[in-house]
C-alpha positions in Angstrom: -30.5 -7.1 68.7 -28.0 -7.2 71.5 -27.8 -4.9 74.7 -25.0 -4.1 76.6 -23.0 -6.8 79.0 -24.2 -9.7 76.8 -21.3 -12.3 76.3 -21.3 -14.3 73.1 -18.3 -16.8 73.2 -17.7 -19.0 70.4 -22.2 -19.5 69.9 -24.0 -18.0 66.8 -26.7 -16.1 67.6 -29.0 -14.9 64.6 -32.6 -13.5 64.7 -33.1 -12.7 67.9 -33.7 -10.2 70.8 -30.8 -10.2 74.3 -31.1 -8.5 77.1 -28.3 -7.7 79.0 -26.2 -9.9 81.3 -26.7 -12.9 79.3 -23.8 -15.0 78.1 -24.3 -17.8 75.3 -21.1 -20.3 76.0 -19.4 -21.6 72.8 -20.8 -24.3 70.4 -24.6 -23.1 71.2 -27.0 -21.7 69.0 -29.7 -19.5 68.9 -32.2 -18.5 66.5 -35.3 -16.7 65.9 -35.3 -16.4 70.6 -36.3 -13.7 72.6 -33.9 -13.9 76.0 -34.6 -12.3 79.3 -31.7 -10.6 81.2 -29.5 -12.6 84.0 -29.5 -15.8 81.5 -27.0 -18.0 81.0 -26.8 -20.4 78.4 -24.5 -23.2 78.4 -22.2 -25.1 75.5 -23.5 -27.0 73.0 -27.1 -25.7 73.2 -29.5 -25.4 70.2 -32.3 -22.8 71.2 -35.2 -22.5 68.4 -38.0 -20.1 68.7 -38.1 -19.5 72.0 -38.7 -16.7 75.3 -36.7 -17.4 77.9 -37.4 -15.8 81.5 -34.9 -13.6 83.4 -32.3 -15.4 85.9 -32.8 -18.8 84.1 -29.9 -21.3 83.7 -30.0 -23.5 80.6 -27.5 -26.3 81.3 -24.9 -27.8 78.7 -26.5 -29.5 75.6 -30.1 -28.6 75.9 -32.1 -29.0 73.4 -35.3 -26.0 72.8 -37.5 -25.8 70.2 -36.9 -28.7 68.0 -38.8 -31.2 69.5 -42.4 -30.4 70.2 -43.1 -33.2 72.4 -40.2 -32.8 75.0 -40.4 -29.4 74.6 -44.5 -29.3 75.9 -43.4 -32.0 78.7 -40.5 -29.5 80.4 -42.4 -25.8 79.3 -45.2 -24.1 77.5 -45.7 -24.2 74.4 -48.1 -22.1 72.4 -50.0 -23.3 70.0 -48.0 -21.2 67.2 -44.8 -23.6 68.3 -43.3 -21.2 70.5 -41.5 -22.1 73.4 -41.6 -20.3 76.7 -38.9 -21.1 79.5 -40.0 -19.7 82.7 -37.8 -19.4 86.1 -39.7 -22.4 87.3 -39.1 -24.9 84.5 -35.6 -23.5 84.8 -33.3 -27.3 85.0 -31.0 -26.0 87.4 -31.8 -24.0 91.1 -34.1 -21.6 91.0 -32.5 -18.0 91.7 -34.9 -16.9 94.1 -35.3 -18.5 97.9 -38.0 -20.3 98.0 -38.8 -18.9 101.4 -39.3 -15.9 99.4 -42.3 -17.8 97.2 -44.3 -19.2 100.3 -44.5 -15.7 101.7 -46.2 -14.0 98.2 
């Protein structure tokens, strides 16, 4: 299921749930993934079973949901093998000023 203003260019994207404003850059994949809105998702990823947060960056040629042990060292993983990708495991900058955190 895709919303509106979700960008799929060159990826395959099969089984899974996209909020809008995401954009899934060629040569990635994602399967069986629940994503957030403001996401983007960069070349050559392979996504696997997954929930990834709102305003997360996934940077070119990572790897979710095929490994189980680097997957629990960088998120959370459930105990059914899902993967959960929050804001703060996010690789690149977080989105919202950190400023903003200490105060709430």
């Amino acid at each position: 299921m895709i919303t509106s203003g979700v960008i799929i260019s060159g990826a395959t994207v099969s089984n899974s749930v996209l909020s809008q404003d995401i954009r899934v850059n060629s040569y990635s994949e994602v399967d069986q993934s629940i994503i957030f809105s403001h996401v983007n998702i960069g070349r050559h990823c392979r996504i696997r079973k997954a929930i990834i947060d709102r305003d997360v960056q996934i940077p070119e040629g990572t790897v979710i949901g095929y490994d189980p042990v680097e997957d629990k060292r960088r998120y959370f993983v459930t105990p059914s093998g899902l993967t959960i990708v929050t804001r703060d495991a996010s690789l690149f900058e977080n989105p919202v000023d950190p400023e903003f955190l200490k105060r709430y």
